[in-house]
C-alpha distance (Angstrom), angle and dihedral (degrees) to the residues before:
residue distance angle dihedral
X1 . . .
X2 3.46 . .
X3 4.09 137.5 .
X4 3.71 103.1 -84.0
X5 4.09 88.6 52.1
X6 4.33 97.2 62.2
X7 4.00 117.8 80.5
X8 3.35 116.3 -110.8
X9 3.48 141.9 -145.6
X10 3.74 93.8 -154.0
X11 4.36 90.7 -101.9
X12 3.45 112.9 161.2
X13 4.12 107.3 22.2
X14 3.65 103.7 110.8
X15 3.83 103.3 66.9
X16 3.46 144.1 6.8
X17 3.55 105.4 -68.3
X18 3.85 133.4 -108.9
X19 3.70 86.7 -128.9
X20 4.62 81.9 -157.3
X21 3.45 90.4 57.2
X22 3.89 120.2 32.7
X23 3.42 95.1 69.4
X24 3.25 103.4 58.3
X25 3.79 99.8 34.6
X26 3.93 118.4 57.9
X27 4.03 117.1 -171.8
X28 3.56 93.3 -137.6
X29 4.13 145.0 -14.1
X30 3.37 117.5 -0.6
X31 3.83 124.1 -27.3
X32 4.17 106.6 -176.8
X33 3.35 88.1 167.1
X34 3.67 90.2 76.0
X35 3.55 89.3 53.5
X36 3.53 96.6 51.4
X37 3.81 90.2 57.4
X38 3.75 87.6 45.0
X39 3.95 87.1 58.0
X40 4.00 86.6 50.8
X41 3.96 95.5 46.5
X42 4.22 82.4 53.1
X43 3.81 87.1 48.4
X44 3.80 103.0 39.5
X45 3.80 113.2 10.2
X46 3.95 87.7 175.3
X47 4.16 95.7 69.5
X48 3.72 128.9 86.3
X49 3.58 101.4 -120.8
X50 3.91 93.9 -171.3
X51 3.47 103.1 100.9
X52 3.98 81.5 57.1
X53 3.24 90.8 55.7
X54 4.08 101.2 55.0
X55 4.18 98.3 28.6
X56 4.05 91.4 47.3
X57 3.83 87.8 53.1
X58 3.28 93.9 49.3
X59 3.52 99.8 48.8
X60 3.76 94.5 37.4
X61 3.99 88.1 56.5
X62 3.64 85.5 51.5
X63 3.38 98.6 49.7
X64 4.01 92.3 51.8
X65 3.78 93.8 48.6
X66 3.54 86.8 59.7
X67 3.47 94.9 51.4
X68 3.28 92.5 43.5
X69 3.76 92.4 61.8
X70 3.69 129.6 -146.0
X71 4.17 97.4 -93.6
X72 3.59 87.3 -165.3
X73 3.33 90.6 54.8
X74 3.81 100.9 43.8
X75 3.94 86.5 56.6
X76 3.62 91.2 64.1
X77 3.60 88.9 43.1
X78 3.63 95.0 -115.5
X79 3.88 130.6 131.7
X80 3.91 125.3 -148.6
X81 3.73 98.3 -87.8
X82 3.42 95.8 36.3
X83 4.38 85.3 62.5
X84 3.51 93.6 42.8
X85 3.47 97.7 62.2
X86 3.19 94.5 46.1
X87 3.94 89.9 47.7
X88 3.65 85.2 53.8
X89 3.76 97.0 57.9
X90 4.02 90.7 46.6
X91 3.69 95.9 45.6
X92 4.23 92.2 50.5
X93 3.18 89.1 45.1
X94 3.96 91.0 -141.0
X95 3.22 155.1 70.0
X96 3.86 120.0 -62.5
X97 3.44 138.9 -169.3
X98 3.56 127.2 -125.3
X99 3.89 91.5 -105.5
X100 3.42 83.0 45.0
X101 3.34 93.1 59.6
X102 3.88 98.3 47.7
X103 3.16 85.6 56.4
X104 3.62 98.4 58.2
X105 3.76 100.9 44.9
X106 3.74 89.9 34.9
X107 4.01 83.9 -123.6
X108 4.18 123.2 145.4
X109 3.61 116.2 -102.5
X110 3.72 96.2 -108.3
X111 4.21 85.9 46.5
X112 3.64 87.4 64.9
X113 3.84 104.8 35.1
X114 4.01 85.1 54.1
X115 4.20 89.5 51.3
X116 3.89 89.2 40.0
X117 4.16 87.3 57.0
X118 3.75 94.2 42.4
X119 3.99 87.2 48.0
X120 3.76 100.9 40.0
X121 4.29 80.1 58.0
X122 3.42 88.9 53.5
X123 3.65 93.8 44.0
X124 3.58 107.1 -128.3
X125 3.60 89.3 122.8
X126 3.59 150.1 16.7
X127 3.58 144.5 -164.4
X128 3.06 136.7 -132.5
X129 3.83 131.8 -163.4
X130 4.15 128.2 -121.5
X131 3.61 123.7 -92.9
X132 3.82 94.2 -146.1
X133 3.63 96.5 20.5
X134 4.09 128.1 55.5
X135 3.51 95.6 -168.9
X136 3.58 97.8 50.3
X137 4.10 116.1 81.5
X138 4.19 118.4 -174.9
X139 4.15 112.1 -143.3
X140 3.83 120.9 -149.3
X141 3.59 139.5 158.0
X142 3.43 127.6 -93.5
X143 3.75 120.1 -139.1
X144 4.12 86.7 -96.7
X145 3.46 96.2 62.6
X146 3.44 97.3 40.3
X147 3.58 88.3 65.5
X148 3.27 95.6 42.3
X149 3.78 92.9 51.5
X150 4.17 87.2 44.9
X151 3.93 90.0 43.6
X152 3.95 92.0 50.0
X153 3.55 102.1 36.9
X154 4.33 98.3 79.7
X155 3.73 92.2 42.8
X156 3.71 93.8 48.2
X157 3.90 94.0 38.5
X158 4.02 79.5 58.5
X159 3.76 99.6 42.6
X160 3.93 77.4 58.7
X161 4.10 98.3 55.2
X162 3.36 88.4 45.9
X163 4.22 91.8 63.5
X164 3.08 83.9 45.1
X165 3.85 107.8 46.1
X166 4.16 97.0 98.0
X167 4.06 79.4 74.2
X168 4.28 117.8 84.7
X169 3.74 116.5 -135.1
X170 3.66 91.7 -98.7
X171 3.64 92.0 47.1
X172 3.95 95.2 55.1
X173 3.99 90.3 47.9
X174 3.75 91.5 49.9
X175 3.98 91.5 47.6
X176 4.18 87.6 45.9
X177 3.53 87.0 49.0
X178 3.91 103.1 48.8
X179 4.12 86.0 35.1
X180 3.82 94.4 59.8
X181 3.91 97.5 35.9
X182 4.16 81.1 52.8
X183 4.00 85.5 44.0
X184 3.91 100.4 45.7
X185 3.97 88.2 42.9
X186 3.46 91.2 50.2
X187 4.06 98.8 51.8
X188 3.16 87.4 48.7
X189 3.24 97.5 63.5
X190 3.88 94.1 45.6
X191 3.64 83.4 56.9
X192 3.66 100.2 64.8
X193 3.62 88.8 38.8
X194 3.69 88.5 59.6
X195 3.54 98.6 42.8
């Protein structure tokens, strides 16, 4: 077992950590992940387990807001992809491609043709094809899903502060803070590996 497989209770995100003392001592709940890197200290004493300590928390949160579903979503009968393509054509305010698309929900090609189909049935969006080019179709909401997007948006945006509620304002800006200075450092990298 490693890190990113234990439950977390979100211990150790909003600092660098005390790698003598995060382990052991969870804020709140249940925090397996600092028992799995408790079980690797016993095992190999010699290793830096702190990267464990923040990437495992991160992924194990992940992993339990997914499970935990998106009720809000779920009502309308929507999963998490589904919404944030959607959210991606209301926030641009345009048409997008498909690529375009990927790009902005950081979804495979064949993730978001297979949404696109099961949304275009629904008819929350449609396509339309190129004027110059045949091979190139342009997505956009219809009126439907716009107001499904604008109807869902509030209730989900407060399903979300409620996960979230055991953190303190100052908490949540820290952890938004650290997250997206991890998160632009991160793409970055990927970029120049892609390049």
């Amino acid at each position: 077992m490693t890190a990113t497989q234990g439950p977390s209770a979100g211990d150790g995100l909003s600092g660098t950590p005390d790698t003598s003392s995060t382990a052991d001592t969870p804020v709140s709940g249940r925090d397996t992940v600092a028992e799995v890197v408790r079980q690797w200290r016993a095992v190999h004493p010699d290793l830096d387990t702190g990267p464990m300590e923040i990437i495992g928390r991160i992924n194990r949160c992940a992993a339990l807001f997914q499970q935990a579903e998106d009720a809000p979503l779920r009502r309308a009968g929507l999963t998490r992809p589904e919404f944030d393509l959607l959210g991606a054509l209301r926030r641009t305010g345009h048409e997008l491609t498909p690529s375009e698309l990927a790009r902005e929900t950081f979804s495979s090609g064949a993730a978001v043709t297979k949404r696109l189909k099961t949304l275009t049935e629904r008819g929350l969006v449609e396509r339309r094809g190129d004027t110059r080019d045949r091979r190139v179709a342009h997505v956009r909401l219809t009126d439907a899903g716009r107001e499904l997007v604008d109807g869902i948006l509030p209730s989900q945006l407060s399903y979300e502060n409620a996960v979230l509620s055991g953190l303190g304002s100052g908490e949540l800006g820290d952890l938004a803070g650290l997250l997206g200075g991890l998160l632009a450092q991160l793409e970055g990298r990927l970029g120049v590996l892609r390049a």
